[in-house]
C-alpha positions in Angstrom: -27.7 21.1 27.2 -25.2 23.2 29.1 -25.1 26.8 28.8 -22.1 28.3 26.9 -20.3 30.9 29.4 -18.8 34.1 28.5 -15.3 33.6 30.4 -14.5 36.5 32.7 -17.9 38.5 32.8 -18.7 40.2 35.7 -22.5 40.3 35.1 -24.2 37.3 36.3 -27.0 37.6 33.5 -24.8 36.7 31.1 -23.6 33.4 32.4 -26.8 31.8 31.0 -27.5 34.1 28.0 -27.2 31.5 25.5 -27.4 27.5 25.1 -26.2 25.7 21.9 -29.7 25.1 21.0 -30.3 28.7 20.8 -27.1 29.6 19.3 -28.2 26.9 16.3 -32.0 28.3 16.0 -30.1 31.8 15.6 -27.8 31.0 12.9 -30.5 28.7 11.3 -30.8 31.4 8.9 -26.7 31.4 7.5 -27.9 28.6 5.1 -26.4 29.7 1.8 -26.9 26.3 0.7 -30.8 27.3 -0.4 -29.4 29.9 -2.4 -29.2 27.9 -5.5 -28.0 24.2 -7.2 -26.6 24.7 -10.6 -28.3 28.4 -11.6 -28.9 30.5 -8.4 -32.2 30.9 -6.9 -31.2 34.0 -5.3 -34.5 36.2 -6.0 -34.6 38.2 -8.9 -38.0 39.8 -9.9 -36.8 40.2 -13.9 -36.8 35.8 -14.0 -40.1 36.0 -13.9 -41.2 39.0 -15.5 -43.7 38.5 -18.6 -40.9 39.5 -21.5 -38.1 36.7 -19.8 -40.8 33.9 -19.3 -41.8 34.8 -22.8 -38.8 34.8 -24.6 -38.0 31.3 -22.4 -40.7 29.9 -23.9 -40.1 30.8 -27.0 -37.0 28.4 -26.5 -39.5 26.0 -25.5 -42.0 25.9 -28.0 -39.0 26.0 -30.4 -37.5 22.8 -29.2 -39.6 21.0 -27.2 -38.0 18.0 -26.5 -35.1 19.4 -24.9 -35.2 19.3 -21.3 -32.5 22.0 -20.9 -35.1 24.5 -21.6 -37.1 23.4 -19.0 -34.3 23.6 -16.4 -33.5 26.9 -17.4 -37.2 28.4 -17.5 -37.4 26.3 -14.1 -34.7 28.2 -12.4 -36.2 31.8 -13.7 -39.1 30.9 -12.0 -37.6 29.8 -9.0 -35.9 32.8 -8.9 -39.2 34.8 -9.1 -41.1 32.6 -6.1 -43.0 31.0 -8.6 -42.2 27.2 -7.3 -45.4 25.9 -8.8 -44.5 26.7 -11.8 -41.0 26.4 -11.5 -42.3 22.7 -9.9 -43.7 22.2 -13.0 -40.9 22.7 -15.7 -38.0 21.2 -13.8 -40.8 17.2 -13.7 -41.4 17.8 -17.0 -37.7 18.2 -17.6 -36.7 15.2 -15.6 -39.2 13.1 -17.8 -37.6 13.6 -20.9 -34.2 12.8 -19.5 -34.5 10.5 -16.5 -30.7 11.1 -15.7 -30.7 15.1 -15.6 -29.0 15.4 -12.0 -29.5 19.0 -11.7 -33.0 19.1 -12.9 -33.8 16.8 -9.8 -31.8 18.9 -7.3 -33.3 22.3 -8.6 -36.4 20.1 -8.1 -35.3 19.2 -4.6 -34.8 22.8 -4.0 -38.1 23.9 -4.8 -39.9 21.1 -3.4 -38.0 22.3 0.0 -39.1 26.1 -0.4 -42.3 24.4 -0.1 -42.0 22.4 2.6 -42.2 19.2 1.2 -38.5 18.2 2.7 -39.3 14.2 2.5 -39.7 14.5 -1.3 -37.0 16.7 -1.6 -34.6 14.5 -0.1 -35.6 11.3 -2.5 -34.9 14.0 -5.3 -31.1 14.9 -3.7 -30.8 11.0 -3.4 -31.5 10.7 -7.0 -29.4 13.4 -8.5 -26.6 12.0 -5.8 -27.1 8.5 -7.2 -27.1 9.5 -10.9 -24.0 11.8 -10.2 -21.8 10.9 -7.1 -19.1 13.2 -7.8 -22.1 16.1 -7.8 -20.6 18.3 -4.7 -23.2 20.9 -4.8 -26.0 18.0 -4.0 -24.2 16.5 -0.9 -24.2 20.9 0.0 -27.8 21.1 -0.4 -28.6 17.9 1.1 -26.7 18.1 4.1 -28.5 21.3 5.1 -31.9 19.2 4.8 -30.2 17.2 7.2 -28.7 19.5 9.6 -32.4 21.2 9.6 -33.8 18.2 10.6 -31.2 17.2 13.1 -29.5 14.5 11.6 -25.9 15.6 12.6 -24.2 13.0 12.1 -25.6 12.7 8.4 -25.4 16.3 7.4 -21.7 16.4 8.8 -20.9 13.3 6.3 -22.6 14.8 3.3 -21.0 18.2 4.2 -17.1 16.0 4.7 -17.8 14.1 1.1 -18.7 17.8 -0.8 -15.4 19.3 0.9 -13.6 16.2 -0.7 -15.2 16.5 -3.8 -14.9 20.3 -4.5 -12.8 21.8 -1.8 -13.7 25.5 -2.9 -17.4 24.8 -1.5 -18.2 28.0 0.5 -21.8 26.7 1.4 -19.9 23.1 2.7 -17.4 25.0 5.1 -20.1 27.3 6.2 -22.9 25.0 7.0 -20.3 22.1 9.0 -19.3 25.2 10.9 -22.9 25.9 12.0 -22.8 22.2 13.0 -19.5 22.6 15.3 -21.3 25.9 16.7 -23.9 24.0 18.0 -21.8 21.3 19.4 -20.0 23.9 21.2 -16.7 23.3 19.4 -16.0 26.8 18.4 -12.7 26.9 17.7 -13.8 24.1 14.9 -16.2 26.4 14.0 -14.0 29.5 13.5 -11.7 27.1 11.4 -14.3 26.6 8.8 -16.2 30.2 8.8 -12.7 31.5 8.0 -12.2 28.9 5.0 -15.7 29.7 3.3 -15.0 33.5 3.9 -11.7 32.8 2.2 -13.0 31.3 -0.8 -15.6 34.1 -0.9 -15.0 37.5 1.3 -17.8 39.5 0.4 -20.3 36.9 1.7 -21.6 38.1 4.9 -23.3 34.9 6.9 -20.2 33.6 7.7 -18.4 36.8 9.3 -21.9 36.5 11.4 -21.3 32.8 12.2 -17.9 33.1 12.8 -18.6 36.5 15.2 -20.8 34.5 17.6 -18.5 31.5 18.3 -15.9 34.3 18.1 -18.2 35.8 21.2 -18.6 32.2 22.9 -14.8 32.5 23.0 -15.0 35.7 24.7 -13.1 37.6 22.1 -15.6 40.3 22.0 -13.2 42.9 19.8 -13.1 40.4 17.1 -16.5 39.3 17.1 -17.8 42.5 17.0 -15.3 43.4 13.8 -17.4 40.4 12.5 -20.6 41.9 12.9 -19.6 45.1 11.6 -18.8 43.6 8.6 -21.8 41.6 8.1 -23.6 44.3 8.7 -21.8 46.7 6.1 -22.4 44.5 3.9 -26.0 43.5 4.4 -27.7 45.9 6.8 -30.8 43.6 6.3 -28.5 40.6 7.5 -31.2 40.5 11.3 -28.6 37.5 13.3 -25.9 40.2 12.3 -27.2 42.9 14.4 -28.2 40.5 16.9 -24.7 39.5 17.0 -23.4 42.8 17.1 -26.0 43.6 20.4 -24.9 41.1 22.5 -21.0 41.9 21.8 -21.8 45.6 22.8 -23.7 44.9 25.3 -21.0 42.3 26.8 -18.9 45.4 26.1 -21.0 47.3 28.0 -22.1 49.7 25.9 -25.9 48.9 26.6 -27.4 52.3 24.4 -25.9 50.9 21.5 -26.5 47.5 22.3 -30.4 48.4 22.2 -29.7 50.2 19.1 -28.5 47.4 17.5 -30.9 44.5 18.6 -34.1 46.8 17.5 -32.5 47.4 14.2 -32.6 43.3 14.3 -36.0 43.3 15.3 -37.1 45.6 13.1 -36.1 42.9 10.4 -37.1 40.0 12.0 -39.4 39.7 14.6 -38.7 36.5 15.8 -35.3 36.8 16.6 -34.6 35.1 20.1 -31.7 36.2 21.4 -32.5 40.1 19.8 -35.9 39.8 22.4 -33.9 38.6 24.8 -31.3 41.1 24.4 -33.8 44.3 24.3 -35.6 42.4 27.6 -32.1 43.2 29.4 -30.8 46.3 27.7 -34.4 48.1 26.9 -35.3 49.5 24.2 -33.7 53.3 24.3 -30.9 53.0 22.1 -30.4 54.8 19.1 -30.6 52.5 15.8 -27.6 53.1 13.6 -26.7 52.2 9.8 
């Protein structure tokens, strides 16, 4: 795969700092599309604290035959990181209604924390089947797709949720991380700025949008990017990744370090922040 080129540089390390391959593993991470179908799963301990399971089930016991209940109580527990569980309530609420779309995609969701991705896809497939007008599914199942490396797939499903609800942030965002790693950046920039559009205080697109923003060797930008990822999400670890590899393109290598050991401090495994402090060292002061 060829090497994306920072135009103009006068250091010879960073004509090879990073492929499209690594540029995808990097933003792997901007995949808002796991953050919910229907009712979030964004992770909230009170879901699954004893009084709200409790008072759920209350619902429950009180009407057992309605497999809303068990869609709701499924989410709570999603919510909490209790997938069995939640695993549990959203089957039991697809038996008693065979055509509950979003009982199968929640399902699909959890079944995909857990990295069962082969049954989670035949649960988007049904949901998509008994709905096909259900954006969010195409969303969440395109990601499964561009995870897997089925571009051509997840760039369809991502195309048909775009026609069907054209305010999908999670759509725009995740095609965009598909143009990134194709090296089509200005395509790329195109849809980061529509999903931060429809929502601005969402920071994994600014992140996205600052590292094809880099690729294009508009470093002031890309590092205004950053900065605002980072404001808003100082835990956001591809952000301050991001924002290293701008400074240190800038050359500004203290800072740079600074920045890709707050990254490292988050995440470990960040590539291109080992890379970064393998170049820059590790002296920098880490700032907020």
């Amino acid at each position: 795969m060829p090497y994306l080129v920072f135009r103009h540089s006068r250091r010879p390390s960073f004509r090879n700092l990073l492929c499209g391959a690594a540029l995808a593993s990097l933003l792997a991470a901007c995949q808002s599309t796991d953050s919910g179908i229907g009712p979030s799963f964004t992770a909230d301990p009170y879901s699954g604290s004893p009084e709200n399971i409790a008072s759920l089930s209350e619902v429950i016991q009180n009407n057992p035959s309605d497999p809303n209940g068990y869609n709701i109580r499924g989410t709570a527990y999603g919510r909490a990181g209790k997938f069995q569980e939640a695993l549990q309530d959203f089957s039991q609420a697809v038996r008693l209604d065979p055509n509950f779309h979003r009982a199968y995609a929640n399902r699909a969701l959890v079944l995909r924390r857990m990295g069962r991705n082969n049954d989670a896809l035949a649960d988007y497939n049904r949901a998509i089947a008994i709905d096909p007008t259900y954006a969010a599914a195409y969303t969440a199942r395109g990601n499964l797709y561009r995870q897997s490396g089925q571009v051509a797939l997840a760039t369809a499903d991502f195309d048909q949720a775009i026609r069907l609800n054209p305010s999908d942030t999670r759509a725009y965002h995740n095609r965009g991380l598909i143009w990134q790693a194709q090296g089509q950046h200005q395509k790329a920039i195109e849809d980061f700025s529509t999903a931060i559009a429809l929502n601005p205080n969402e920071p994994e697109p600014y992140a996205g949008r600052g590292m094809s923003r880099l690729a294009l060797n508009d470093i002031k930008a890309a590092l205004e990017d950053f900065n605002w990822a980072i404001d808003h999400d100082k835990s956001n670890a591809n952000a301050w990744a991001g924002r290293g590899l701008a400074l240190e393109q800038s050359g500004e290598g203290g800072k740079a370090a600074g920045a890709y050991s707050r990254a490292l401090q988050i995440d470990p495994s960040n590539s291109l922040a080992r890379a970064g402090i393998g170049r820059v060292g590790g002296g920098g002061l880490v700032r907020n």
